[in-house]
VEXVEXSE-597623 format. One record per residue (C-alpha): residue number from 1; residue in one letter; x, y, z. Coordinates in steps of 0.25 Angstrom, whole numbers. Layout:
BEGIN
<atom num="NUM" residuo="a" x="X" y="Y" z="Z"/>
...
***
This chain:
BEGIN
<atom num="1" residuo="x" x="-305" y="-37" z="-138"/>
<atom num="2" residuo="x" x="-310" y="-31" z="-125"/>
<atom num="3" residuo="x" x="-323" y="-37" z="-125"/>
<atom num="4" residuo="x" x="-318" y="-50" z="-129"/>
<atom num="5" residuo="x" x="-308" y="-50" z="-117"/>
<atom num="6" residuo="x" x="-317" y="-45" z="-109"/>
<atom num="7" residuo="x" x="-329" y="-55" z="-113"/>
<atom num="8" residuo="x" x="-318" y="-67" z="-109"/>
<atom num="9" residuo="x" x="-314" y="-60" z="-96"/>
<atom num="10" residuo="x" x="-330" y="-57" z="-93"/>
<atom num="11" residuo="x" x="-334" y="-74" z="-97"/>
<atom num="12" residuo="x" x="-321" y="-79" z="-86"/>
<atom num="13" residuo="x" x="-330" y="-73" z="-74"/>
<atom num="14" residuo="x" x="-325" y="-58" z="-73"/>
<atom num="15" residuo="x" x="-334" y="-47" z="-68"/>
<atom num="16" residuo="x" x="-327" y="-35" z="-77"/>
<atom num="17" residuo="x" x="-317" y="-33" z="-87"/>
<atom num="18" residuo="x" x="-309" y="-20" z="-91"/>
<atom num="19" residuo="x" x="-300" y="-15" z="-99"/>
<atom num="20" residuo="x" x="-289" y="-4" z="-98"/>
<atom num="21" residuo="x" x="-277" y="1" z="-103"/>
<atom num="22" residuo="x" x="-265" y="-1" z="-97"/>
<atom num="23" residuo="x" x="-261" y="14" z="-100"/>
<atom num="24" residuo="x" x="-276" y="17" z="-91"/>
<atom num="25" residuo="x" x="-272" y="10" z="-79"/>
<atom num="26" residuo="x" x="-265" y="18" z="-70"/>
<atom num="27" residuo="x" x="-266" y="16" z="-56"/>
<atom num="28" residuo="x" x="-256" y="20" z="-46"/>
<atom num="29" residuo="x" x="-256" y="10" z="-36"/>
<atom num="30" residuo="x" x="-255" y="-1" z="-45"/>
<atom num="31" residuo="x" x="-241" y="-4" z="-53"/>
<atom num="32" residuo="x" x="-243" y="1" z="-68"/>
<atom num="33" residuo="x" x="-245" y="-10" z="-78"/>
<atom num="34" residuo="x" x="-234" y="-6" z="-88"/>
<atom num="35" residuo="x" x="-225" y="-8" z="-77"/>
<atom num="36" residuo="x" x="-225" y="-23" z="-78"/>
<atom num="37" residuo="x" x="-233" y="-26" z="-92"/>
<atom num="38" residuo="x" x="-229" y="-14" z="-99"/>
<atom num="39" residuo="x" x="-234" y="-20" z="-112"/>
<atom num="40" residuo="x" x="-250" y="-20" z="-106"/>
<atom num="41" residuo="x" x="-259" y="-12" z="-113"/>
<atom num="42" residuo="x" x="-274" y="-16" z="-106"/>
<atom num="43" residuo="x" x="-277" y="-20" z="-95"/>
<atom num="44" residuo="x" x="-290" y="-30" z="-93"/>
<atom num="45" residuo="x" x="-296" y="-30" z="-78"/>
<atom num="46" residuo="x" x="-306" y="-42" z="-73"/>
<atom num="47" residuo="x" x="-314" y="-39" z="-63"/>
<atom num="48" residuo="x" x="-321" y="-51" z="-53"/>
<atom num="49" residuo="x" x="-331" y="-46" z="-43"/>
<atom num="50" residuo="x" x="-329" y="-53" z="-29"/>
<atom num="51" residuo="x" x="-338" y="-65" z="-28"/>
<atom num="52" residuo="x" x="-348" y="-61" z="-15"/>
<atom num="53" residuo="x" x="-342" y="-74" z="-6"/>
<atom num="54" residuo="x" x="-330" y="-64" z="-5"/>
<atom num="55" residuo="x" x="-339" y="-54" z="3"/>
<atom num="56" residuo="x" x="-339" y="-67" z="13"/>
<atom num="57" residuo="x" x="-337" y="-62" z="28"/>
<atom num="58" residuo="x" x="-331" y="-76" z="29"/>
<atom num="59" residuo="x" x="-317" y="-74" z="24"/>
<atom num="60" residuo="x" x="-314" y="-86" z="18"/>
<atom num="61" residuo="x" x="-327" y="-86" z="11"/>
<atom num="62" residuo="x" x="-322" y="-72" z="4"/>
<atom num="63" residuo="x" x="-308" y="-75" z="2"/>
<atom num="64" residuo="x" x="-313" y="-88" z="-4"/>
<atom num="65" residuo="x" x="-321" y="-80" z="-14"/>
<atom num="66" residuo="x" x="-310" y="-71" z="-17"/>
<atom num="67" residuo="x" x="-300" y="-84" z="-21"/>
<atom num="68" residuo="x" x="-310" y="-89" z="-30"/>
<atom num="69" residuo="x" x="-309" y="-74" z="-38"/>
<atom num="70" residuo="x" x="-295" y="-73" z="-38"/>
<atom num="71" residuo="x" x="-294" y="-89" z="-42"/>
<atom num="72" residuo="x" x="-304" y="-85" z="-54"/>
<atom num="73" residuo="x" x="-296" y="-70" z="-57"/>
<atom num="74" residuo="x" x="-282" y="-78" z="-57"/>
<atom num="75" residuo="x" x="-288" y="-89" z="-67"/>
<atom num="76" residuo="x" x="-297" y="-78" z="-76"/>
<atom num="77" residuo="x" x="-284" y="-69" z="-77"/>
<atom num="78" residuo="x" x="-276" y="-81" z="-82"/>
<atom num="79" residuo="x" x="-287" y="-84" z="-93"/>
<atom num="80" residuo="x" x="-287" y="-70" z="-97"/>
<atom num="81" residuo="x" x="-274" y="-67" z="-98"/>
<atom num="82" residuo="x" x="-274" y="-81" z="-107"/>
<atom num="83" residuo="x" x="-287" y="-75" z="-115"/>
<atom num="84" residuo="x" x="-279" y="-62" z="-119"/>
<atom num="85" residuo="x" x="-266" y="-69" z="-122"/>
<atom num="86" residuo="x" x="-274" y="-80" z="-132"/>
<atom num="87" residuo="x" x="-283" y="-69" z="-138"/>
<atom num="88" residuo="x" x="-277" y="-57" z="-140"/>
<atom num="89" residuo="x" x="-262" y="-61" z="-139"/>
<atom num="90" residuo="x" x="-260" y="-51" z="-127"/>
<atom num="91" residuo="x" x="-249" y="-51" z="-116"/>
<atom num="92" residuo="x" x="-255" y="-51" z="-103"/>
<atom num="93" residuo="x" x="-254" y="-49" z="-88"/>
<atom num="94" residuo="x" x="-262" y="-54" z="-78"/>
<atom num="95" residuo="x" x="-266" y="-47" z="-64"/>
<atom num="96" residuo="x" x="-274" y="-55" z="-57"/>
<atom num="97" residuo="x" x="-284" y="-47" z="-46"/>
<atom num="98" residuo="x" x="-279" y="-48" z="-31"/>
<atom num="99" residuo="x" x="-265" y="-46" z="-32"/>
<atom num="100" residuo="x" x="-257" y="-34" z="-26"/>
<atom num="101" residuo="x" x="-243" y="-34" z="-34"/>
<atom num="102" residuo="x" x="-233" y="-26" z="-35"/>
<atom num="103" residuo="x" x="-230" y="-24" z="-49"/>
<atom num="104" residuo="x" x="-221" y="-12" z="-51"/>
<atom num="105" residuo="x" x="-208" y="-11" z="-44"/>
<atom num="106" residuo="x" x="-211" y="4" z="-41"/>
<atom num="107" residuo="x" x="-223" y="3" z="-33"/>
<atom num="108" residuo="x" x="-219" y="6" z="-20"/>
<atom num="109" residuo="x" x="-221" y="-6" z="-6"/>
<atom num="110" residuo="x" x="-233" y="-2" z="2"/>
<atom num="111" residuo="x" x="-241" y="2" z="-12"/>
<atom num="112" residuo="x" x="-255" y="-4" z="-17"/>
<atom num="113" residuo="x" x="-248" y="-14" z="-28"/>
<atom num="114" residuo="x" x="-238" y="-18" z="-17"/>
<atom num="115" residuo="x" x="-243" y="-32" z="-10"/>
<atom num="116" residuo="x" x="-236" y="-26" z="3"/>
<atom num="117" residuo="x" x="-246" y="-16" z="4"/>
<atom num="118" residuo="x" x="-261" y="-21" z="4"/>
<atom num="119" residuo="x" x="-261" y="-34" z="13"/>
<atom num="120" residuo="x" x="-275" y="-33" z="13"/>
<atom num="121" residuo="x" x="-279" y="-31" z="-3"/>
<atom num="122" residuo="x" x="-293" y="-36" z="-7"/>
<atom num="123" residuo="x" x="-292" y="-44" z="-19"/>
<atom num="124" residuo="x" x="-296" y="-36" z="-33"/>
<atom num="125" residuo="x" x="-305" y="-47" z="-43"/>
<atom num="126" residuo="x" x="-300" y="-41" z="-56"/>
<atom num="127" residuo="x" x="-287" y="-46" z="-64"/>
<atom num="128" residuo="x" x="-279" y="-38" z="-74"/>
<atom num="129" residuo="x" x="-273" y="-42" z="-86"/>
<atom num="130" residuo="x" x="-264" y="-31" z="-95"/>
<atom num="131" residuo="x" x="-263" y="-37" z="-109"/>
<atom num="132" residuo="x" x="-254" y="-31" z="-121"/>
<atom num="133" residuo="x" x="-266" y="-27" z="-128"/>
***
């Protein structure tokens, strides 16, 4: 199953694929998944390397480069999410890359998962689905 995903993921454009379990993933500056999808059991992280136009000292020219990343992470993320939902019957949640949320209620303001509190963020190419699987 892993290869198969990762096989689909891999032909839409993506640089990398991984797995986890959602029970491995513990990170303390970032809400805990079982928080707000407490039935996820994986995790599947894409990864897009930056296209060199966004190494651009013109910034238009790199932002640009940068929208059509997110423009291509947004669309894949929808596609994989439909892929595992037709194929393998999973329930899942997409986190698309470049967002700073605020997912748990506990996290404090001022915090790294708090939008408040990097203004400056550089946008991440990789977005996250958790599935039921």
């Amino acid at each position: 199953m892993k290869e198969t995903i990762r096989q689909y993921i891999r032909n839409l454009g993506a640089d990398d694929v991984g797995f986890a379990a959602v029970s491995d993933y513990h990170r303390p500056r970032s809400p805990r998944i079982e928080n707000f999808f407490p039935e996820a059991k994986s995790i599947i992280v894409v990864a897009y390397k930056e296209l060199s136009t966004c190494e651009s000292p013109h910034m238009q020219l790199a932002m640009n480069g940068r929208l059509d990343r997110y423009a291509v992470v947004r669309y894949n993320s929808y596609r994989i999410c439909h892929f595992l939902e037709t194929e393998f019957q999973a329930t899942v949640l997409s986190v698309p890359g470049g967002y700073t949320v605020d997912l748990n209620k506990d996290t404090p303001k001022g915090s790294a998962t708090s939008p408040c509190a990097t203004p400056q963020w550089r946008p991440v190419w990789a977005a996250s689905a958790a599935t039921t699987w």
